[in-house]
C-alpha positions in Angstrom: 113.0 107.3 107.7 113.1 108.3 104.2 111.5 109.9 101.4 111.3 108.4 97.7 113.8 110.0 95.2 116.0 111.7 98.3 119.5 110.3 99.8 119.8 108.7 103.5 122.5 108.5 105.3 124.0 105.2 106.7 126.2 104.5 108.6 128.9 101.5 108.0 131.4 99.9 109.6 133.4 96.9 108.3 136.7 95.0 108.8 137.7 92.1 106.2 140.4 90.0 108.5 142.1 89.1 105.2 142.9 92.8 103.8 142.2 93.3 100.2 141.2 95.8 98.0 137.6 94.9 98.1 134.3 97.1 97.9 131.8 97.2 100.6 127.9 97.5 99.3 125.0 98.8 100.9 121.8 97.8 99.0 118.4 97.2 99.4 117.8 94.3 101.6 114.6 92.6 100.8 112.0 89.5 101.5 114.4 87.4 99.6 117.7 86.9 99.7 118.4 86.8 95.5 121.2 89.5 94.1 119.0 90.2 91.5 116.3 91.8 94.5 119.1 94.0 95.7 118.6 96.7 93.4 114.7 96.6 93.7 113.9 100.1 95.6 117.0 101.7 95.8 120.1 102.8 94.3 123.6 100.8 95.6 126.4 102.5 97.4 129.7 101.2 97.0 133.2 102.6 99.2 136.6 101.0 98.7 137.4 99.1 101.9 141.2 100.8 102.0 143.3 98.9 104.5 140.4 96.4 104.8 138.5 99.1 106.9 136.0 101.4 107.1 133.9 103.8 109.5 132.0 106.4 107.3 128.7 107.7 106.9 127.3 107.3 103.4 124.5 108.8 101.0 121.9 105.8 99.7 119.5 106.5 97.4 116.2 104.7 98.1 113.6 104.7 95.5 110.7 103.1 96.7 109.2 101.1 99.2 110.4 98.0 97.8 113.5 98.9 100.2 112.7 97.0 103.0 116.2 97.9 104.2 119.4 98.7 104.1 122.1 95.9 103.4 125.8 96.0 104.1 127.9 93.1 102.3 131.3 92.7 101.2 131.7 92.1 97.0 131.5 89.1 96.0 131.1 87.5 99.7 127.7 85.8 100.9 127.4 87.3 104.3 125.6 90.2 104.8 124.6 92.6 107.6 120.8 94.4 107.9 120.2 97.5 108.8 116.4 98.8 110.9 113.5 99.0 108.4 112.6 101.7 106.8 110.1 103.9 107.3 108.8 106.2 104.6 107.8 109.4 105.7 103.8 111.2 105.2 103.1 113.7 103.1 102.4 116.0 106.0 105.5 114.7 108.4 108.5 116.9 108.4 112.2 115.8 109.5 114.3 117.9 111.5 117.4 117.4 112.5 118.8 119.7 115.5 121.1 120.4 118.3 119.5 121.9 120.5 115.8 120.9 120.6 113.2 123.7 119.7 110.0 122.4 118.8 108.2 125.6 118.6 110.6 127.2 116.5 110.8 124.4 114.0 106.9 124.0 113.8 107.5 128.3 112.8 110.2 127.7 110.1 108.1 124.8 108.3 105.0 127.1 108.6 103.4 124.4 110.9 103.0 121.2 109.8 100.5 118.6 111.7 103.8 116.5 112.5 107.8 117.1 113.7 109.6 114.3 113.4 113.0 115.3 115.5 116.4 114.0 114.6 119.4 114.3 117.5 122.6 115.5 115.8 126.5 115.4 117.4 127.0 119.0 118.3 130.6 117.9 117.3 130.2 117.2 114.2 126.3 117.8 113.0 126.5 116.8 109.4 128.6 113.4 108.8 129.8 112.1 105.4 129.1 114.3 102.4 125.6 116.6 103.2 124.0 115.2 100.3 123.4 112.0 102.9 121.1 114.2 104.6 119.1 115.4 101.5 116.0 114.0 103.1 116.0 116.1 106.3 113.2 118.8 106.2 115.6 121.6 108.0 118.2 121.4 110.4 118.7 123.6 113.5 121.7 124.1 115.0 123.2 125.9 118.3 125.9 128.7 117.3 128.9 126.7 118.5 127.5 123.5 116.3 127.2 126.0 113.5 130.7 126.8 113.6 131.5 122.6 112.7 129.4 122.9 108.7 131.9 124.0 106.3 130.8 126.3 103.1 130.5 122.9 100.9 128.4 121.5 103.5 126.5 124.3 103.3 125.9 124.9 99.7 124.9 120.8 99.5 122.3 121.2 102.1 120.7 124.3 100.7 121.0 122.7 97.1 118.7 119.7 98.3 116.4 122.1 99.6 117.2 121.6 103.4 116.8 125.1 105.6 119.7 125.6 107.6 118.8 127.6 111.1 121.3 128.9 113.6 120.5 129.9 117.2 122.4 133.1 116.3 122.8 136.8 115.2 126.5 136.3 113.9 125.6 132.9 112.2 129.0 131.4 109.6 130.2 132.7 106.6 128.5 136.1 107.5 128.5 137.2 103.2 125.5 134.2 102.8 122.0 135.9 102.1 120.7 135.0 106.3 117.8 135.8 107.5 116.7 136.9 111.0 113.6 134.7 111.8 113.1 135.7 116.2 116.4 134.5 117.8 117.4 132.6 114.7 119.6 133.0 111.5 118.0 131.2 108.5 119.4 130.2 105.2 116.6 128.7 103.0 116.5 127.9 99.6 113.7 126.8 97.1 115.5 124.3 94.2 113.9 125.4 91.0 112.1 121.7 89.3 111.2 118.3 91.1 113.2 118.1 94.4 112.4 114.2 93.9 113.1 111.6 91.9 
């Protein structure tokens, strides 16, 4: 899913058998196969393959629906890798990421919108990458023992992009933050002041 003008995460994994410090790309993946159509609909993400390796979870920008999908190539090699297609999110569809599921209660926090769309996080380690990959996420809801895995940075990120951070908790993290008590929950929200989108 995503939402024009908000970071994605994705997800990359690449080995180069001949190690070199090379760059591995994601970009937008489209109808054709031209480098010039790689930049149509979304921003590039480039990560230093150290060691001729990586395993990381990555923010991508996507712009527009000219973004059919994402693309992960090597610099200056022609093979590439595709990622699903995208699929850009309603006006009245909210993204949730959680847990522990709780339909009800995220339906409450988002003051009911006609549709959830749920995301399954690792309880071990809920927020991969920088948060700022996760920019497009509605809220996220998390279990206290889950909670305990975000640090303060990841924290600060998510409420920056305007994502409301719940925990299934009265003792939630970093107790001196401004929480919330919303039923058996902890909430954190916060309303960016301008656009929130590109």
């Amino acid at each position: 899913y995503y939402r024009p003008g908000k970071y994605i995460p994705v997800h990359i994994t690449a080995t180069e058998l001949e190690r070199s410090d090379s760059w591995a790309v994601v970009a937008a993946g489209n109808v054709t196969s031209k480098p010039e159509d790689q930049s149509l609909g979304a921003m590039r993400t480039c990560v230093n393959l150290r060691d001729g390796r990586i395993d990381a979870v990555v923010p991508w920008l996507v712009l527009d629906g000219r973004a059919k999908h994402p693309r992960l190539f090597i610099e200056d090699r022609p093979e590439h890798v595709d990622g699903p297609a995208l699929k850009r999110l309603g006006d009245s569809e909210r993204l949730v990421g959680w847990t522990t599921p709780d339909d009800a209660f995220a339906r409450k926090l988002l003051k009911n919108p006609p549709k959830i769309i749920p995301i399954d996080l690792d309880p071990a380690e809920p927020i991969k990458g920088h948060a700022v990959a996760w920019e497009m996420l509605d809220a996220i809801i998390l279990d206290a023992t889950s909670a305990t895995r975000l640090d303060q940075s990841q924290l600060a990120s998510l409420l920056a992009c305007g994502v409301t951070v719940a925990v299934k908790s009265d003792t939630p993290p970093f107790p001196a933050w401004p929480w919330k008590r919303l039923g058996e929950y902890s909430v954190l929200q916060y309303d960016p002041a301008g656009p929130t989108t590109a």
